[in-house]
ROVEXMAR-124132 format. One record per residue (C-alpha): x, z, y. Coordinates in steps of 0.2 Angstrom, whole numbers, plus 5000, padded with zeros to 4 digits. Layout:
REM residues N
XZY/...
***
This chain:
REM residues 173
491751254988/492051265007/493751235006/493151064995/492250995006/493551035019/495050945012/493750795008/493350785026/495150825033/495450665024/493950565029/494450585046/496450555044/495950395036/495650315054/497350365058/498150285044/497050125046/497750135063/499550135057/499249995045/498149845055/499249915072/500749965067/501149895051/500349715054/500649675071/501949775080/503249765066/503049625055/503249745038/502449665024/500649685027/500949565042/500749395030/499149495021/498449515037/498749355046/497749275033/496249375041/496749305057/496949135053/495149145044/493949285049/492949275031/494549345022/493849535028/494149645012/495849725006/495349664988/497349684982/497449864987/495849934978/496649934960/498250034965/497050154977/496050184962/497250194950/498350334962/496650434964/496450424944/498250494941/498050624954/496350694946/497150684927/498850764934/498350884947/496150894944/495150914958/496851014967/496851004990/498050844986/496750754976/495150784987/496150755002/496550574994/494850554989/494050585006/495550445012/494850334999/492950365008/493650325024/494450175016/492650135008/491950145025/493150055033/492649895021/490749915026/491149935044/492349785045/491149665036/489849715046/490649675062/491149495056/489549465046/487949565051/486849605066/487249735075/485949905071/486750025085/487450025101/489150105092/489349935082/489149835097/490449935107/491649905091/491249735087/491749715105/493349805103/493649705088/493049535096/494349575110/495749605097/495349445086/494849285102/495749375116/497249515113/497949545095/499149655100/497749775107/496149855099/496949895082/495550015077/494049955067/493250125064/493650215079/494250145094/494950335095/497150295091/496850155103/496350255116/497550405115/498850285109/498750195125/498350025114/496450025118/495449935135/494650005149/493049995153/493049845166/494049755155/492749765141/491349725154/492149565157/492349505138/490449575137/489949385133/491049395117/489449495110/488449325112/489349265097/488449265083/488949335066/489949215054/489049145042/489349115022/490349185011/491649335015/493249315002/492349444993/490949354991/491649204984/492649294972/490849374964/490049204965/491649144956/491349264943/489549284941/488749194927/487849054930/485849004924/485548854919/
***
């Protein structure tokens, strides 16, 4: 059972890594083919979730269970797919919702500062920790002078998700 909940968390936490690859490494520095995906979010803030890659993330999690069962391979995928999870609620909360604590409001920040002033800086939406050791990441003088970024409220309406459940939802009459 211990050596579950290890490989779970093992990939929990290598998640931020990988989220750091792909919004970093993948979207900005080399243009692959996540670039196009992700400039829609930059173009339009409300375009927050990774819709498109849920279905195949799923379906690679349900033919690792039915292949391997609940093998290292597939919990460590599973806890990827709980950082992934994560990541979602964390990203949406830092476009749409008031901040609760003073760790949202130092990475709303971060993520402010990579949206209206640097792009090719603060990649991490989790963790501002690859940005740091990755040399990718702002000091703490420079965050102080963008401090006023936090003065900008949450965007309001719909995220891309939320139009697509409206879309679908039945309507009363």
């Amino acid at each position: 059972m211990h050596a579950a909940i290890a490989w779970l968390l093992i990939g929990l936490a290598s998640w931020t890594l990988v989220e750091y690859v792909i919004h970093g490494i993948l979207s900005h520095q080399l243009q692959s083919f996540v670039a196009p995906l992700h400039a829609v979010h930059h173009h339009d803030q409300h375009a927050v979730f990774a819709l498109g890659a849920w279905v195949p993330a799923v379906g690679v999690m349900a033919a690792m269970a039915l292949v391997w069962g609940w093998a290292p391979q597939t919990l460590f995928y599973l806890g990827l797919l709980g950082g992934f999870a994560g990541y979602e609620i964390i990203h949406y909360r830092l476009h749409f919702a008031r901040t609760l604590t003073p760790w949202e409001v130092r990475l709303r920040l971060h993520h402010r500062i990579h949206h209206l002033v640097s792009p090719s800086r603060c990649f991490g939406v989790s963790t501002m920790l690859w940005d740091w050791a990755l040399g990718t990441g702002i000091g703490a003088a420079e965050r102080h002078r963008y401090k006023g970024l936090l003065q900008l409220p949450p965007l309001s309406g719909p995220s891309n998700l939320g139009q697509l459940l409206a879309a679908v939802r039945p309507r009363s009459r």
